[in-house]
Each structure stands twice: as structure tokens, then as C-alpha cells.
Residue frames as a rotation matrix with the C-alpha (Angstrom) as fourth column:
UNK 1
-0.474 0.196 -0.858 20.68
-0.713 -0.657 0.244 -16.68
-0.517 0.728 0.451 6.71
UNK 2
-0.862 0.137 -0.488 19.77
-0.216 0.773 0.597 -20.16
0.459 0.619 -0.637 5.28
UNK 3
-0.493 0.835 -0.245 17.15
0.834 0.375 -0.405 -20.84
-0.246 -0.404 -0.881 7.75
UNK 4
-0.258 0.837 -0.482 15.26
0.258 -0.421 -0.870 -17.72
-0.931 -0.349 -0.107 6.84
UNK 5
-0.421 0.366 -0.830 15.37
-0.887 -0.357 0.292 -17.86
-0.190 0.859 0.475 3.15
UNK 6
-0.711 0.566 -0.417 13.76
0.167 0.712 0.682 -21.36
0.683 0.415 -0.601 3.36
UNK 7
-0.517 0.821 -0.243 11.26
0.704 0.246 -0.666 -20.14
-0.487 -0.516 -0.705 4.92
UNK 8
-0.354 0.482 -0.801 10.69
-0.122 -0.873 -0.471 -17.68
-0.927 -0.069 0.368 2.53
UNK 9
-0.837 -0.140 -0.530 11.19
-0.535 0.420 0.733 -19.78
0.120 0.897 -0.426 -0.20
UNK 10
-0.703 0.698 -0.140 8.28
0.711 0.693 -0.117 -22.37
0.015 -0.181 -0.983 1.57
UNK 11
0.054 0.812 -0.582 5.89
0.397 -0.552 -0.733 -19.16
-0.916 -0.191 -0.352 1.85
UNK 12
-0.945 -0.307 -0.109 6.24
-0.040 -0.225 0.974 -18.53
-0.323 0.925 0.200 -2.07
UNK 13
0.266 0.868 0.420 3.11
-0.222 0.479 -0.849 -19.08
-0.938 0.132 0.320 -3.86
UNK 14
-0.374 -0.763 0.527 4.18
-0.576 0.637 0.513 -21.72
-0.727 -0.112 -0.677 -6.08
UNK 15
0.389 0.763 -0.516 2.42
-0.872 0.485 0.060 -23.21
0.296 0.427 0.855 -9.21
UNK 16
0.470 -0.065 -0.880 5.21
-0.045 0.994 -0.097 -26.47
0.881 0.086 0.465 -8.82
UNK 17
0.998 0.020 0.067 5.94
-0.069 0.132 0.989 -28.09
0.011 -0.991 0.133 -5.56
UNK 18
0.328 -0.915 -0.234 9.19
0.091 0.277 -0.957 -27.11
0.940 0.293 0.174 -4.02
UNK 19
0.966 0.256 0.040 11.00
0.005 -0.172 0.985 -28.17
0.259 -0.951 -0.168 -1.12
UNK 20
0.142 -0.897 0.418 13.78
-0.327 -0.441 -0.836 -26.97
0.934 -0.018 -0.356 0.88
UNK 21
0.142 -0.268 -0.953 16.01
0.874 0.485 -0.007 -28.31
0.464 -0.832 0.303 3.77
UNK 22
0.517 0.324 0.793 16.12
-0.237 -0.835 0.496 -26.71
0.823 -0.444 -0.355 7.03
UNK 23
-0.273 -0.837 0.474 18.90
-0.957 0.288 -0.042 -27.70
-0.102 -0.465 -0.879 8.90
UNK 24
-0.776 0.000 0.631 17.33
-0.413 0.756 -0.508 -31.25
-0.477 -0.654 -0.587 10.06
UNK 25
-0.207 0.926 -0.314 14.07
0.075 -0.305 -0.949 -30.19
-0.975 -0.220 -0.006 9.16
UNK 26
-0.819 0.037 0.572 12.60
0.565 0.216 0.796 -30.22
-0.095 0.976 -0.198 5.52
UNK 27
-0.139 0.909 -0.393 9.41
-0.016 -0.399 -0.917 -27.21
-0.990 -0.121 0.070 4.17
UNK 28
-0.541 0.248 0.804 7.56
0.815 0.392 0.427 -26.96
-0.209 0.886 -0.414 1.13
UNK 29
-0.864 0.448 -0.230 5.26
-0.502 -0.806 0.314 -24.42
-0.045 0.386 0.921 -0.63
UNK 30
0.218 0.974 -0.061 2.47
-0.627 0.188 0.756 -26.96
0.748 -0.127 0.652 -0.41
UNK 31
-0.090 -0.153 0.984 1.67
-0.977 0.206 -0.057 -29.33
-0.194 -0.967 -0.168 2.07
UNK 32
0.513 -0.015 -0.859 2.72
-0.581 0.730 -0.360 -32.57
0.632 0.684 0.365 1.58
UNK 33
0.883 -0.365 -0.295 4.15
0.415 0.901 0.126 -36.19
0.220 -0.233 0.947 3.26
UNK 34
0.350 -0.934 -0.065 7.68
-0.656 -0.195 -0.729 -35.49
0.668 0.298 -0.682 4.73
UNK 35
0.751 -0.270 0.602 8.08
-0.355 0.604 0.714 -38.63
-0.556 -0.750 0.358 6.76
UNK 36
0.802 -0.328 0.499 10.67
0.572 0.665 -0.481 -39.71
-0.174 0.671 0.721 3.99
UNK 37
0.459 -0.591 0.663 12.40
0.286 -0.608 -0.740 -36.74
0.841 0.530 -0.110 3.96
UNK 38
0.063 -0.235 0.970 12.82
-0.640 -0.756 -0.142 -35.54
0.766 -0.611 -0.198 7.82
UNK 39
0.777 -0.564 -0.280 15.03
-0.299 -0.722 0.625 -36.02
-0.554 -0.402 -0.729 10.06
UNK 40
0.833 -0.554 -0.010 17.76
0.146 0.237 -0.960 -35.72
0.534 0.798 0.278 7.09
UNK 41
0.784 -0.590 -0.195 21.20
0.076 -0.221 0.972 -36.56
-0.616 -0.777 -0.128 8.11
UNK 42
0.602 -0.540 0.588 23.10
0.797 0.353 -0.491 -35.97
0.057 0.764 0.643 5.20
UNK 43
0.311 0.081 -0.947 25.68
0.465 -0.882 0.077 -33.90
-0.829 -0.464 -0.312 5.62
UNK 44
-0.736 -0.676 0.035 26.41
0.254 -0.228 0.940 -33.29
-0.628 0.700 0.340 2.27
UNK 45
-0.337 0.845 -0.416 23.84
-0.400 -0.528 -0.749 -31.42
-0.852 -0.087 0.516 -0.20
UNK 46
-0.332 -0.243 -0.911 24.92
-0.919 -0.135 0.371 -33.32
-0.213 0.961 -0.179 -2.74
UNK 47
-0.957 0.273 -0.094 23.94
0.248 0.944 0.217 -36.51
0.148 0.184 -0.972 -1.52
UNK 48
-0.341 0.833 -0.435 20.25
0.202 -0.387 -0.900 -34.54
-0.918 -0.395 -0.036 -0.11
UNK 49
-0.467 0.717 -0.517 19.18
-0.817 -0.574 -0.059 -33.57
-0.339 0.395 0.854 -2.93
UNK 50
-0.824 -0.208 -0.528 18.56
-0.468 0.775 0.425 -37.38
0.320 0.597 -0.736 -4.02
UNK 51
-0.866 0.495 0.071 17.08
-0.033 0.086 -0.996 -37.76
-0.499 -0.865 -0.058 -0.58
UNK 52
-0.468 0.483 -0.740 14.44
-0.270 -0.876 -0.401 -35.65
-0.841 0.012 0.540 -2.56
UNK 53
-0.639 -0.147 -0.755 14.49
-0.767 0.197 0.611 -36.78
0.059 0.969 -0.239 -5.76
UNK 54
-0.904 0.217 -0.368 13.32
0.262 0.962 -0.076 -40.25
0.337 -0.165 -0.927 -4.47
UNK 55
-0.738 0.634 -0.230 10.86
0.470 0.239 -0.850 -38.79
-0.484 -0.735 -0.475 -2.54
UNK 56
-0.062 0.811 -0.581 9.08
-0.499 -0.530 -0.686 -36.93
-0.865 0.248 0.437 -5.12
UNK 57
-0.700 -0.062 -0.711 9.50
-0.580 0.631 0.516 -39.86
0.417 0.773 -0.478 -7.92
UNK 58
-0.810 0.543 -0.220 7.29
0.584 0.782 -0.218 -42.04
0.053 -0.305 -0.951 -5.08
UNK 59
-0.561 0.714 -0.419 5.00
0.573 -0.030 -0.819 -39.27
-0.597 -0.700 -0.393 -5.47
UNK 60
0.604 0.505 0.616 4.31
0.571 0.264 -0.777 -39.22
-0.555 0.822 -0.129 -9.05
UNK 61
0.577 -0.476 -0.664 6.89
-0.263 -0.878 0.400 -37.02
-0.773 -0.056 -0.632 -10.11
UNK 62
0.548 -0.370 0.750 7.88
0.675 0.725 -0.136 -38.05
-0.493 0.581 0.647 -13.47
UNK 63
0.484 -0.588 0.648 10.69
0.608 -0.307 -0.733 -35.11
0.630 0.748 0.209 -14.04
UNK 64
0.274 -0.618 -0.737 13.52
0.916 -0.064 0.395 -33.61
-0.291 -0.784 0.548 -12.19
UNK 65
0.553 -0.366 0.748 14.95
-0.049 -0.911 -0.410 -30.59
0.832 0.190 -0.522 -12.61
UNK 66
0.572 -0.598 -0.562 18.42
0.685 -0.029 0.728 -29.80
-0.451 -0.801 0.393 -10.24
UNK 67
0.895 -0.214 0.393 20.26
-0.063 -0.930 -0.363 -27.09
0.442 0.300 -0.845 -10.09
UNK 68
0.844 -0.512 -0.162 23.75
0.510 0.670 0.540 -27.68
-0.168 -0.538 0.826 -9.30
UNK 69
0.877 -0.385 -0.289 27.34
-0.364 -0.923 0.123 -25.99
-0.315 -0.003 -0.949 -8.56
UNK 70
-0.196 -0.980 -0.029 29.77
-0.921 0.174 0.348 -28.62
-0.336 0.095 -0.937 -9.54
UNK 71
-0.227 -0.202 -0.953 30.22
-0.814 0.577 0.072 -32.22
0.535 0.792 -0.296 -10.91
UNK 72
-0.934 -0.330 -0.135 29.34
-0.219 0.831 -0.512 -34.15
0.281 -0.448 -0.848 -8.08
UNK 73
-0.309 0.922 0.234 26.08
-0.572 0.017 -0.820 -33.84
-0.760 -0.387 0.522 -8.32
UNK 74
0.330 0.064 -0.942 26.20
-0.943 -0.014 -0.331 -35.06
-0.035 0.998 0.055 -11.89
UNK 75
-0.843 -0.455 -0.286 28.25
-0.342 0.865 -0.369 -38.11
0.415 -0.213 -0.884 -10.88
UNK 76
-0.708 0.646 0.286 25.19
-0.186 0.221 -0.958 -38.91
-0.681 -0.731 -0.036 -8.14
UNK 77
-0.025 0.820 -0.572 22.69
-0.898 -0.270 -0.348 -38.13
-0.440 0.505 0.743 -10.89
UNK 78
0.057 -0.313 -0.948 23.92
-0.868 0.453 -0.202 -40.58
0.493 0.835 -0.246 -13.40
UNK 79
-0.909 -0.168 -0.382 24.55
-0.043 0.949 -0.313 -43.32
0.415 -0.268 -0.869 -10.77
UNK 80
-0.790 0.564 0.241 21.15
0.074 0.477 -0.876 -43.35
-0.609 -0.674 -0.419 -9.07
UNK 81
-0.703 0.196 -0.684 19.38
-0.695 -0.397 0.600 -42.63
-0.154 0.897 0.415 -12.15
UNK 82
-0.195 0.539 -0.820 17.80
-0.264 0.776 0.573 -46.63
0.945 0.328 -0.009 -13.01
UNK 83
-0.736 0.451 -0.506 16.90
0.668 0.362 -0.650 -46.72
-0.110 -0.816 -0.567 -9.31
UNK 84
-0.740 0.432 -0.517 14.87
-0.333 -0.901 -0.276 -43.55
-0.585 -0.032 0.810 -10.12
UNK 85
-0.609 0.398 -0.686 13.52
-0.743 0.018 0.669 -44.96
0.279 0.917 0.285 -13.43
UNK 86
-0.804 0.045 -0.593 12.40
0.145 0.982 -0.122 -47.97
0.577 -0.184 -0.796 -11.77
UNK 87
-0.572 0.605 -0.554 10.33
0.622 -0.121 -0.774 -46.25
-0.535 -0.787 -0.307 -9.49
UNK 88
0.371 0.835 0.407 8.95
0.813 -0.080 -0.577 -44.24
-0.449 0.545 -0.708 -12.36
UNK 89
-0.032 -0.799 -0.601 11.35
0.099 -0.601 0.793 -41.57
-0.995 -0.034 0.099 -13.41
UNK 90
0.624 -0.069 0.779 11.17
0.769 -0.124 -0.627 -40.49
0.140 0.990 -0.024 -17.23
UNK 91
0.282 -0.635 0.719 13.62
0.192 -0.697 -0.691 -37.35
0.940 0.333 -0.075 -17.12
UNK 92
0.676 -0.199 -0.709 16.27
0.632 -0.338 0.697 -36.10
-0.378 -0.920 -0.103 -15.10
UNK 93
0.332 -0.426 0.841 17.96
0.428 -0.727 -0.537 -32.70
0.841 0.538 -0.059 -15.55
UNK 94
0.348 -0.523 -0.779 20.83
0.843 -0.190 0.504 -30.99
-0.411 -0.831 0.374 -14.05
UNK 95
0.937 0.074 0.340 21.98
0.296 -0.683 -0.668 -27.80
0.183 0.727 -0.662 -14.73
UNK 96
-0.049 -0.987 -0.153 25.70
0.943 -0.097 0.318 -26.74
-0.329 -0.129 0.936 -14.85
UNK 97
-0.650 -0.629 0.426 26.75
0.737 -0.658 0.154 -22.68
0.184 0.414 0.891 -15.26
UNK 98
0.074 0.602 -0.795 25.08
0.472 -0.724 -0.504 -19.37
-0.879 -0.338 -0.337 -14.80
UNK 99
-0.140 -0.022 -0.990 24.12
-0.411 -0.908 0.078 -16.75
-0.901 0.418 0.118 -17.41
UNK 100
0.664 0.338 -0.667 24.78
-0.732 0.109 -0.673 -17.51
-0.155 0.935 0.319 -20.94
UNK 101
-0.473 -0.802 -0.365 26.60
-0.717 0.591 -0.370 -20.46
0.512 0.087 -0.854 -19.76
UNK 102
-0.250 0.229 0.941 23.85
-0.607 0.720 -0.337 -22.18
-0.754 -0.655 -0.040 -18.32
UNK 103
-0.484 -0.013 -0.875 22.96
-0.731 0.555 0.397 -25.61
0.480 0.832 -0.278 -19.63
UNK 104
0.310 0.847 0.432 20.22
-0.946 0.318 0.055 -27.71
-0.091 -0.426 0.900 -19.03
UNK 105
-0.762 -0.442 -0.474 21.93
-0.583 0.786 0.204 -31.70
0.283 0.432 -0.856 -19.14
UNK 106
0.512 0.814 -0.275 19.55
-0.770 0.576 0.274 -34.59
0.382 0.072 0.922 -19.85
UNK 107
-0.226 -0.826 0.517 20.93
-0.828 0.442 0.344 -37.36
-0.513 -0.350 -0.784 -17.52
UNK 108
0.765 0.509 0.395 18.63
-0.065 0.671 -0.739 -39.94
-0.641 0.540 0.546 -19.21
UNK 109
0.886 -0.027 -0.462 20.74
-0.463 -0.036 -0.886 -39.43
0.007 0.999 -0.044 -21.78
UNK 110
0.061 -0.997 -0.049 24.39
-0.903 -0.034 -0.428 -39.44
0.425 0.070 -0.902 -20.40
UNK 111
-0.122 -0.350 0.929 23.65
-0.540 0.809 0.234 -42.73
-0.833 -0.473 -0.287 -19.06
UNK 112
0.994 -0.110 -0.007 22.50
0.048 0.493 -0.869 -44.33
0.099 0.863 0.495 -22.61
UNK 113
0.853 -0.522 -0.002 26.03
-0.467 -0.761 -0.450 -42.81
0.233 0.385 -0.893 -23.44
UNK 114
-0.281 -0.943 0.178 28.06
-0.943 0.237 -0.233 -43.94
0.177 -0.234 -0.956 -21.30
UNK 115
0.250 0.150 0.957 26.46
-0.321 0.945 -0.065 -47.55
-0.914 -0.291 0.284 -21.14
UNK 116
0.986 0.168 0.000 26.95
-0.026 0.153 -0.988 -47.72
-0.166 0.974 0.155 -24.88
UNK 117
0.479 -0.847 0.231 30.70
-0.639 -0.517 -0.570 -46.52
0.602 0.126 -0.789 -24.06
UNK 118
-0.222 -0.692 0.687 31.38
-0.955 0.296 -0.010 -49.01
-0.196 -0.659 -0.727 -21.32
UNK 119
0.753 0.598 0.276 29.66
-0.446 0.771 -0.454 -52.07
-0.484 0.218 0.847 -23.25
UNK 120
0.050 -0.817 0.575 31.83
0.156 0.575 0.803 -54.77
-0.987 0.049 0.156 -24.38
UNK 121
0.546 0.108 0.831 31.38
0.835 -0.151 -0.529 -53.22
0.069 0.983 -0.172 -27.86
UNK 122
0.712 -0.369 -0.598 33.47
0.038 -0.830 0.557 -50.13
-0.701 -0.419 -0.576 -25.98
UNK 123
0.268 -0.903 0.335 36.48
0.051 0.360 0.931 -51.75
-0.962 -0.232 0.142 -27.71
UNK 124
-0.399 -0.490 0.775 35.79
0.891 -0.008 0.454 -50.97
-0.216 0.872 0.440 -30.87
UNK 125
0.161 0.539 -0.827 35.42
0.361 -0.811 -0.459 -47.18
-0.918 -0.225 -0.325 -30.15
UNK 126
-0.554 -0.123 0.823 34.75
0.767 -0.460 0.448 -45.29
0.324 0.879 0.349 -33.21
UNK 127
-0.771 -0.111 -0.628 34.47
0.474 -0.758 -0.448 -41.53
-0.426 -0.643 0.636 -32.35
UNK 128
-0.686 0.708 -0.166 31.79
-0.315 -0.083 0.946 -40.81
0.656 0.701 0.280 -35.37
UNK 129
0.085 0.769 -0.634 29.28
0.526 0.506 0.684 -43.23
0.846 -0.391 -0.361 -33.17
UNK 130
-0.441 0.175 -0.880 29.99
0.793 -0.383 -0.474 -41.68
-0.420 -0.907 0.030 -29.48
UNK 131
-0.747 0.587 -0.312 29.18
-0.471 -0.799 -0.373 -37.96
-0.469 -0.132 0.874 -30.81
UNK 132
-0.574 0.815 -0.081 25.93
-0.462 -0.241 0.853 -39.23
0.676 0.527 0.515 -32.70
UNK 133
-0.136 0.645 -0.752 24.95
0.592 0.661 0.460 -41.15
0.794 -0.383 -0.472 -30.26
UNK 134
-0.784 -0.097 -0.613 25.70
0.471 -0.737 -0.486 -37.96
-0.405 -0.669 0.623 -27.39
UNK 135
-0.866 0.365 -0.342 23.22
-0.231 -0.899 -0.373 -35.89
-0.443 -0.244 0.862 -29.55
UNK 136
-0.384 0.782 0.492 20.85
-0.785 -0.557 0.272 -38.19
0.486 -0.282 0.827 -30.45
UNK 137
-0.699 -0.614 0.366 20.95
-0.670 0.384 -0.635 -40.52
0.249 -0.690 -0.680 -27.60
């Protein structure tokens, strides 16, 4: 069933480029470089989507967008983040929930956050400063 909705997903017509693993194998709605991307051996999707990430930051992509079912993608997000930025990255977003419970999270942000939180200034936490800094980071 997975192999044939990415392929229906790659035969979309698409204003923004998206691509989808295929067991091994990696398609796209346009037609683009995938020597960076194929043959993927992750077996986890959680570490693949990064795979991705990277490869469309080296290819001017200056915003992410991830859709995600759980916290470990969010953990990943947040740690490979300033390798991202480095390579040109301005925004990454992850989304968490469905319906009127989705939420769009700005990792950019939660890493300010939580550097500001682990900084040797950590020690004098005053809760007032974490939430203003959380919202406006």
C-alpha cells in the first residue's frame, strides 16, 4: 500500500517540491538530484526525514515544514537544527496533533529556549523569563 501511494503522491501536480521514500528508493513531483537521498538505509522514518531535510537545505530550501506522529521527531529536529542553519536553514517546523489540535512548532525557536535554559545563567531560573522568552523567543 505504501509503495503505491508514493507513487501517487510523486504524480501529484505540485506547486512545492515534495518527496517521498520508496522502500530504498526516493520520488518527487518534480525532477530533481537524488544522489543524496537514494539508496536510503535508514530504517527508521524518523531519522529519514532529516536525510531530506539536508538535502533540500543544500538546495536552497530555506524552510521546513514536517509533519510528525510523536516526539522523536522533535527531539531530531531540535538537535540537528544549527547543522541545518549552517547550511542555510532560516525556519524549521514540525507539527504535532490532528484536527483542532494541530500545532504548527517553530523549532528555531525551541532551541533559543532551551539554550537560554541550559546556559550557565540556567541557575538562576526565574519562571517569568522562560515563558517570555517561549513566546517571544
Amino acid at each position: 500500500m505504501f509503495i503505491f501511494l508514493a507513487d501517487k503522491i510523486a504524480q501529484m501536480s505540485a506547486r512545492n517540491k515534495v518527496i517521498v521514500t520508496k522502500e530504498d528508493d526516493a520520488v518527487s513531483t518534480q525532477t530533481i538530484n537524488m544522489e543524496e537521498l537514494v539508496p536510503c538505509s535508514h530504517d527508521e522514518a524518523d531519522t529519514q526525514i532529516f536525510v531530506h531535510a539536508r538535502h533540500a537545505v543544500r538546495h536552497g530550501s530555506k524552510a521546513i515544514m514536517i509533519k510528525a506522529s510523536g516526539t522523536d521527531v522533535l527531539v531530531i529536529a531540535i538537535s540537528v537544527l544549527p547543522s541545518l542553519q549552517q547550511s542555510g536553514l532560516q525556519q524549521l517546523w514540525v507539527s504535532f496533533g490532528q484536527g483542532n489540535n494541530l500545532r504548527w512548532i517553530p523549532v528555531q525557536r525551541l532551541d533559543k529556549f532551551c539554550s537560554s535554559v541550559h546556559s550557565p545563567d540556567a541557575m538562576s531560573y526565574q519562571p517569568s523569563v522562560v515563558k517570555e522568552r517561549s513566546l517571544h523567543g
